[in-house]
Structure formats: C-alpha cells, structure tokens
Gaussian input, Z-matrix of N, CA and C with variables (Angstrom, degrees):
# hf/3-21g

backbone

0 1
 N
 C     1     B1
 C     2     B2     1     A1
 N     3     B3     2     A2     1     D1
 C     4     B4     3     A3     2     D2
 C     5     B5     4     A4     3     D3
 N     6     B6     5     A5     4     D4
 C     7     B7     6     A6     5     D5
 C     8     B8     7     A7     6     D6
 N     9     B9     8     A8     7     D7
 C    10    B10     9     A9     8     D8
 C    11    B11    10    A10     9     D9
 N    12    B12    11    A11    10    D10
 C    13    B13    12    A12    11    D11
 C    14    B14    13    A13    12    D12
 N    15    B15    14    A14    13    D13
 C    16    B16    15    A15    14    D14
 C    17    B17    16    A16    15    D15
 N    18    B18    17    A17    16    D16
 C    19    B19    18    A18    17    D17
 C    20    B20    19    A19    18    D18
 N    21    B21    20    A20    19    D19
 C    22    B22    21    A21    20    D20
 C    23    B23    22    A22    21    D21
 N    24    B24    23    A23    22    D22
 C    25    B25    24    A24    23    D23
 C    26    B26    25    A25    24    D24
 N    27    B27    26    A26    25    D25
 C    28    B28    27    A27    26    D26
 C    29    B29    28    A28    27    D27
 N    30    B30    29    A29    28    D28
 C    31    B31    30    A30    29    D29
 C    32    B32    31    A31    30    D30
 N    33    B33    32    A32    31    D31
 C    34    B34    33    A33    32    D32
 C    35    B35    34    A34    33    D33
 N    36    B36    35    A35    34    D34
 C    37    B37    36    A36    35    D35
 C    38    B38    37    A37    36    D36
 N    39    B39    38    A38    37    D37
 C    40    B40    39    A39    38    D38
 C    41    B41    40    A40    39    D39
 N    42    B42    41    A41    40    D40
 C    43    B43    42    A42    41    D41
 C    44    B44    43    A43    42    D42
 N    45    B45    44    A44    43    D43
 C    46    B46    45    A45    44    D44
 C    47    B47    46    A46    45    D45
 N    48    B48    47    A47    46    D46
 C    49    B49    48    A48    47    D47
 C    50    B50    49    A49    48    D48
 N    51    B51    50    A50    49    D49
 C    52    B52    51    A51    50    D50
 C    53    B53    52    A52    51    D51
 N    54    B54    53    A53    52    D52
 C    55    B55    54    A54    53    D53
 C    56    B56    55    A55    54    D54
 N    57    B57    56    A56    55    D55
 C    58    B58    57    A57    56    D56
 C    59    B59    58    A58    57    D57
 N    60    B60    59    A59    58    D58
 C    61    B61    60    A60    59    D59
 C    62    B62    61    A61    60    D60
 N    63    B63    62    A62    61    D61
 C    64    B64    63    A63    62    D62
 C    65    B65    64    A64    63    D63
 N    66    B66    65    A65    64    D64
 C    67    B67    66    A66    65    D65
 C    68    B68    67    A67    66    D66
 N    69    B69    68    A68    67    D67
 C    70    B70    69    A69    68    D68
 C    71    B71    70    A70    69    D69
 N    72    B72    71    A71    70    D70
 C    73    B73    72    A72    71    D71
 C    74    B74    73    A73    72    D72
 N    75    B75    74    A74    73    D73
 C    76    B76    75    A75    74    D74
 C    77    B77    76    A76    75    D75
 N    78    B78    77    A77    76    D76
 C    79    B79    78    A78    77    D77
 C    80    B80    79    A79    78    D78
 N    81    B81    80    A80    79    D79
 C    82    B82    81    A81    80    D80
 C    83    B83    82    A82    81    D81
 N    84    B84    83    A83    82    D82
 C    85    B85    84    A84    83    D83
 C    86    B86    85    A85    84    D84
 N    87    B87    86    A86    85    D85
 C    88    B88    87    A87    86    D86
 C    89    B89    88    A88    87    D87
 N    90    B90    89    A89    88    D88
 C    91    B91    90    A90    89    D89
 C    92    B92    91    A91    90    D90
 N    93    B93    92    A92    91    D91
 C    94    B94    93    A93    92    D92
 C    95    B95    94    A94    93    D93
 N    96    B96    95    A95    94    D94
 C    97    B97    96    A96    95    D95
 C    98    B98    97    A97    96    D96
 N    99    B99    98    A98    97    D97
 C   100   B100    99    A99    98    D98
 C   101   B101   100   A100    99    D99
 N   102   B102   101   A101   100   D100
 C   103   B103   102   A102   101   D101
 C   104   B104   103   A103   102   D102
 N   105   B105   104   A104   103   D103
 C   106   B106   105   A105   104   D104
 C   107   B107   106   A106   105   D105
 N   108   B108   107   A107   106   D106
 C   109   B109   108   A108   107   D107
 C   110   B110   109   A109   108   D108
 N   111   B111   110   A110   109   D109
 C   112   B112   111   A111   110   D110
 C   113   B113   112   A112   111   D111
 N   114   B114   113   A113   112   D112
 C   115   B115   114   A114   113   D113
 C   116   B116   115   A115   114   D114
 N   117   B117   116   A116   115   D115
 C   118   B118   117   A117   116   D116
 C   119   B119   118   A118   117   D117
 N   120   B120   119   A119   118   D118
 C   121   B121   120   A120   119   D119
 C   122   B122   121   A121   120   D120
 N   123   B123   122   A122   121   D121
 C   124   B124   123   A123   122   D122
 C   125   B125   124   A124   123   D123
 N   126   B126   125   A125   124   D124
 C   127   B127   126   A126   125   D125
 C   128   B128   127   A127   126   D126
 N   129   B129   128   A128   127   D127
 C   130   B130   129   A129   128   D128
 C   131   B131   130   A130   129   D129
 N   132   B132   131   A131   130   D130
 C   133   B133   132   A132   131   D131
 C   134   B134   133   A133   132   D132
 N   135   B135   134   A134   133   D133
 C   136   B136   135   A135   134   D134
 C   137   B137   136   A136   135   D135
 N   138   B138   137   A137   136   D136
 C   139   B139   138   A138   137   D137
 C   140   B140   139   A139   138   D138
 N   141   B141   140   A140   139   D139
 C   142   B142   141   A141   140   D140
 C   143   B143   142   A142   141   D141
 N   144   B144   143   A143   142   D142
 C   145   B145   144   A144   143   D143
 C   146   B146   145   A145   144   D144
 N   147   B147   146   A146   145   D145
 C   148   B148   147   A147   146   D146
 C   149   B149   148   A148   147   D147
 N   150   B150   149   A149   148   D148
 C   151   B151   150   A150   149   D149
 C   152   B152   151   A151   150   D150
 N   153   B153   152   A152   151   D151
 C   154   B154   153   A153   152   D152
 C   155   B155   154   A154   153   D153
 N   156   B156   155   A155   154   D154
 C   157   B157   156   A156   155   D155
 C   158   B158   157   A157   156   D156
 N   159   B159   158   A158   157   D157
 C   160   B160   159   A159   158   D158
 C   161   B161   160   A160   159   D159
 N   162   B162   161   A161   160   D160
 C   163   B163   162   A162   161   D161
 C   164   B164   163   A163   162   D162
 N   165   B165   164   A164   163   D163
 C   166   B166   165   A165   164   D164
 C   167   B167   166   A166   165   D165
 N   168   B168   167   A167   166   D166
 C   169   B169   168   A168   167   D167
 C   170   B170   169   A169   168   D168
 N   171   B171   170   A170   169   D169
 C   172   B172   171   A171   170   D170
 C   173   B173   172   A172   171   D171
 N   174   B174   173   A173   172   D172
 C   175   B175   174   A174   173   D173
 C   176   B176   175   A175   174   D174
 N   177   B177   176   A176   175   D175
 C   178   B178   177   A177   176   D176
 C   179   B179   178   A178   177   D177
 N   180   B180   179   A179   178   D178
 C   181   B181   180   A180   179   D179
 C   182   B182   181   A181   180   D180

   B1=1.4477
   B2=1.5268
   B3=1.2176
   B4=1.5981
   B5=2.1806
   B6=1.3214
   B7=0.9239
   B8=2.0605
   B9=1.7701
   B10=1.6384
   B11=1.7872
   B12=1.1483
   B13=1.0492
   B14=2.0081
   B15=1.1479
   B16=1.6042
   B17=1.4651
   B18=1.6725
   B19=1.3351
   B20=1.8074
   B21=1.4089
   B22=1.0563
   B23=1.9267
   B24=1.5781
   B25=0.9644
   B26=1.3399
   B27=1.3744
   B28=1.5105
   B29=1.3867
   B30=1.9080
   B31=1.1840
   B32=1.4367
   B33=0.9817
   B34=1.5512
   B35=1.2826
   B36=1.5423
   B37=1.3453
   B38=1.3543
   B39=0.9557
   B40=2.0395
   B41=1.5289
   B42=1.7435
   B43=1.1410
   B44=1.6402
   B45=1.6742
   B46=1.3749
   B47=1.4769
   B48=1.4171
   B49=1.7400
   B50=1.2374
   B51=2.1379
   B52=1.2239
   B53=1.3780
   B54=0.9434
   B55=1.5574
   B56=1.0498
   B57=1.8787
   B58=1.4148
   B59=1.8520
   B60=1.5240
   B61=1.1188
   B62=1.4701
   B63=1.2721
   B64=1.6544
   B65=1.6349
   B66=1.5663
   B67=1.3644
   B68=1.9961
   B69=0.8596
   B70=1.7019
   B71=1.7285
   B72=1.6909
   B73=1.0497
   B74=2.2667
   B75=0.9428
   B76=1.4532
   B77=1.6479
   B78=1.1941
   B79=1.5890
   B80=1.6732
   B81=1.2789
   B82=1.7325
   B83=1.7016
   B84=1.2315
   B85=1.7295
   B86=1.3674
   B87=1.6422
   B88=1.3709
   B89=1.1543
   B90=1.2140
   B91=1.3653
   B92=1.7664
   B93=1.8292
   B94=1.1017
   B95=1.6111
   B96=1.6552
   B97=1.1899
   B98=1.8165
   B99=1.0217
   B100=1.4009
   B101=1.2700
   B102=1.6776
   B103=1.6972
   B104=1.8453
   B105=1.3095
   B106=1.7402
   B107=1.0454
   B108=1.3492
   B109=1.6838
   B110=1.2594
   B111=2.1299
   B112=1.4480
   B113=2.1257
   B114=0.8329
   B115=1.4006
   B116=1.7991
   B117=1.8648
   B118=1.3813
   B119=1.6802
   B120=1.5502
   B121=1.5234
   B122=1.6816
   B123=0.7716
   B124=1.4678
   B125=1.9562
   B126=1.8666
   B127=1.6271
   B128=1.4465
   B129=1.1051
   B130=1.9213
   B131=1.7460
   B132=1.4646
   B133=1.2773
   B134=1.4814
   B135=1.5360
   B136=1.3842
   B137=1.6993
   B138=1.4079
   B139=1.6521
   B140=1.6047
   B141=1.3204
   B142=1.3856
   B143=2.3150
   B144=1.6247
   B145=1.7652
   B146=1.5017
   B147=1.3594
   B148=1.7868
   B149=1.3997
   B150=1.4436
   B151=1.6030
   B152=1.7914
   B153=1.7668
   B154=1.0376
   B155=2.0074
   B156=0.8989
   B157=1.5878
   B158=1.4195
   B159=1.6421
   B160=1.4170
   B161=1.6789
   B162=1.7775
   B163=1.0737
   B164=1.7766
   B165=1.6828
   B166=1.3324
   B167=1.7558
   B168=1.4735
   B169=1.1781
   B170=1.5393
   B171=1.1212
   B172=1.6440
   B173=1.7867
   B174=1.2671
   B175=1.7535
   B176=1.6503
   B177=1.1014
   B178=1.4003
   B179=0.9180
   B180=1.7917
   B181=1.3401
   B182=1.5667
   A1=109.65
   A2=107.78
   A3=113.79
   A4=101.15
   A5=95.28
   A6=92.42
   A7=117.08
   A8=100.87
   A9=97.95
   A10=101.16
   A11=117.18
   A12=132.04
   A13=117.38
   A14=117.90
   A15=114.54
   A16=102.18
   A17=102.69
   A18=97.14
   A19=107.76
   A20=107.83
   A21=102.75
   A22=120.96
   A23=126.42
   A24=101.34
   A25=123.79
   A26=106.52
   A27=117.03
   A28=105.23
   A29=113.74
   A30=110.74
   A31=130.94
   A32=134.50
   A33=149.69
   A34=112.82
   A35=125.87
   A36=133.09
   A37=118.07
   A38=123.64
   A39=125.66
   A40=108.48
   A41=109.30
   A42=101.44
   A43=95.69
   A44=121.52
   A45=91.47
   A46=112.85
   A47=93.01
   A48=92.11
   A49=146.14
   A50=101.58
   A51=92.81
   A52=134.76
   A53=123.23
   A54=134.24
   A55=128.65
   A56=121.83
   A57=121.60
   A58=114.31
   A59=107.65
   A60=118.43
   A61=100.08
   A62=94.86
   A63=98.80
   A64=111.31
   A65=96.48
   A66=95.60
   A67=105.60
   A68=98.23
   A69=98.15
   A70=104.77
   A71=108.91
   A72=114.18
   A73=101.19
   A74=111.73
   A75=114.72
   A76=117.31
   A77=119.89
   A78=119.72
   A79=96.53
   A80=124.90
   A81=142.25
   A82=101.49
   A83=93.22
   A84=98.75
   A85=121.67
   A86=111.20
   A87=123.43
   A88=130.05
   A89=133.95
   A90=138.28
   A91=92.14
   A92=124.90
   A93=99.52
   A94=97.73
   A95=116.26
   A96=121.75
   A97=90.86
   A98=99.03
   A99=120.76
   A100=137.05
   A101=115.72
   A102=112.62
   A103=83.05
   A104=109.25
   A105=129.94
   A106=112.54
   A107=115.05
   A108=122.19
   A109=112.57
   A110=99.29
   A111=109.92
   A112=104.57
   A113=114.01
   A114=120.95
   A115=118.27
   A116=101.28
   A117=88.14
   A118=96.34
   A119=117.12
   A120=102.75
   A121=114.45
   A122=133.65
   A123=168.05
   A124=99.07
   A125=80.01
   A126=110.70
   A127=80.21
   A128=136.74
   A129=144.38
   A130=96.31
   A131=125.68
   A132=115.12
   A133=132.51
   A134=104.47
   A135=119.42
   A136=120.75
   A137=103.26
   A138=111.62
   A139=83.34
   A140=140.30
   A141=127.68
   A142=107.25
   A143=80.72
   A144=92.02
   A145=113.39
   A146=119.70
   A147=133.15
   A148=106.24
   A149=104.63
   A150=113.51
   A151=100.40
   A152=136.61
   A153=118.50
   A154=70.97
   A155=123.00
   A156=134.17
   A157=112.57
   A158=106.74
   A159=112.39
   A160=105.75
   A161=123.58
   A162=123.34
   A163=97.07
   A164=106.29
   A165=104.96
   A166=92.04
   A167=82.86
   A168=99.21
   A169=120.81
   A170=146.61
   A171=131.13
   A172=123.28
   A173=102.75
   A174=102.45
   A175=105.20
   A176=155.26
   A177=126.65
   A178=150.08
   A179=96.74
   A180=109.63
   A181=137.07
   D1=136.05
   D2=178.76
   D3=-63.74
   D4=147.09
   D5=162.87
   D6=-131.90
   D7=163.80
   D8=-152.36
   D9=-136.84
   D10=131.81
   D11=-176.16
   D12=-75.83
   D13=93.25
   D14=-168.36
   D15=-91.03
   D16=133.93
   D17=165.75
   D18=-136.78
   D19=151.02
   D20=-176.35
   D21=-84.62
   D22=131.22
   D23=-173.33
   D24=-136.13
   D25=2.67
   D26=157.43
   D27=-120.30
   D28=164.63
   D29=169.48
   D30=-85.83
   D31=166.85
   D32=-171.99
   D33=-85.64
   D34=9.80
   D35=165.44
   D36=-60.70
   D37=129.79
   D38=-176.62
   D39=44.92
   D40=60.71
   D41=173.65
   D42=-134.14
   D43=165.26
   D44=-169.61
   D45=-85.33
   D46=177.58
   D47=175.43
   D48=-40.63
   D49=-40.90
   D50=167.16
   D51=-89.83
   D52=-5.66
   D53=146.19
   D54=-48.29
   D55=-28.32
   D56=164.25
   D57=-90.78
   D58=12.43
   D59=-176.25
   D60=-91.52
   D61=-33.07
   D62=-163.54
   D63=-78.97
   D64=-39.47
   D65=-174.35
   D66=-71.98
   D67=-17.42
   D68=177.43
   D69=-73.44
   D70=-35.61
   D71=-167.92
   D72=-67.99
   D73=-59.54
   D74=171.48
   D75=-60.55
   D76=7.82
   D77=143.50
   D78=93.95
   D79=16.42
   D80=175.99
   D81=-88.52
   D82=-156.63
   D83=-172.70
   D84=117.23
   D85=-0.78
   D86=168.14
   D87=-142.74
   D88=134.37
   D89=-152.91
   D90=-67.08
   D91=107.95
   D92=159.19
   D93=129.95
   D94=-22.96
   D95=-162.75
   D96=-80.20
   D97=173.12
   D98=144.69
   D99=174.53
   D100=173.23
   D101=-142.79
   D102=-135.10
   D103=158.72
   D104=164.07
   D105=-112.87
   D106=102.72
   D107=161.26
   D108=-117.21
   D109=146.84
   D110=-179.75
   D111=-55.65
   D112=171.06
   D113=-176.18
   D114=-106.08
   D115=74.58
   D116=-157.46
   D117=-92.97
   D118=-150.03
   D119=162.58
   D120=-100.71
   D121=28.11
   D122=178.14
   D123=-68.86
   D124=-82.61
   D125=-148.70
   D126=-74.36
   D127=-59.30
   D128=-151.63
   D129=-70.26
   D130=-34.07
   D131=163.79
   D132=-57.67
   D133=-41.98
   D134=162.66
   D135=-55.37
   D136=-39.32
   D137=-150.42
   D138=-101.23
   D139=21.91
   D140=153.83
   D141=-140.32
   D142=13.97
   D143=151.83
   D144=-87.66
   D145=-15.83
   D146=-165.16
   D147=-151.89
   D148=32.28
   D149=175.24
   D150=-62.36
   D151=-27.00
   D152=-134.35
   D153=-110.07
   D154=-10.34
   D155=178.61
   D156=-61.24
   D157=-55.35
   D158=-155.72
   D159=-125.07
   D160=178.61
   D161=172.23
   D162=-130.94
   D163=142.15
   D164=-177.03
   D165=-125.34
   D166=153.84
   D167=-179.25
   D168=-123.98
   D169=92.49
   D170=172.83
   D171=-27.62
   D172=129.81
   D173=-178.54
   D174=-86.41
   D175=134.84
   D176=121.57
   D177=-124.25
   D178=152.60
   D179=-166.59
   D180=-41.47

C-alpha cells in the first residue's frame, strides 16, 4: 500500500461537526501538525471528507 503524508492546513473553526470529528479522528487538530498513514480505503474516504482542510502528500519508499 502506498503510503501518504497528512498535514493539517486550515483551521476547524465554522466547520461542521463531522468533519471536526474526522479530523480529530486522524490524530490532527492543529494548524501545522501532521500524521503518515498507510493509504487504505478507510483513511482516503476520510482524507477526501476534509480534502478542503488538509494537504497530502505521497511518501516514497
């Protein structure tokens, strides 16, 4: 599985709930953080529910 570098890059102010669920759910929550997850269909469902939130990046191996 490819794996992808998430970073968070706007804030979660006036956004709805479940979108700030999600981004809590992928381990973010700060303008700036970011996390590496494998790329399952899981994580890629989430990470284009808050596509307009965050910037991803591909790692490689």
């Amino acid at each position: 599985m490819a794996k992808v570098k998430v970073t968070q890059v706007k804030s979660i102010i006036k956004v709805p709930k479940t979108q700030k669920l999600t981004i809590k759910a992928l381990g973010l929550g700060r303008i700036g953080k970011s996390k590496e997850f494998e790329l399952t269909p899981a994580i890629k469902g989430a990470l284009e529910k808050v596509s307009h939130l965050i910037k991803v990046e591909e790692i490689n191996s």
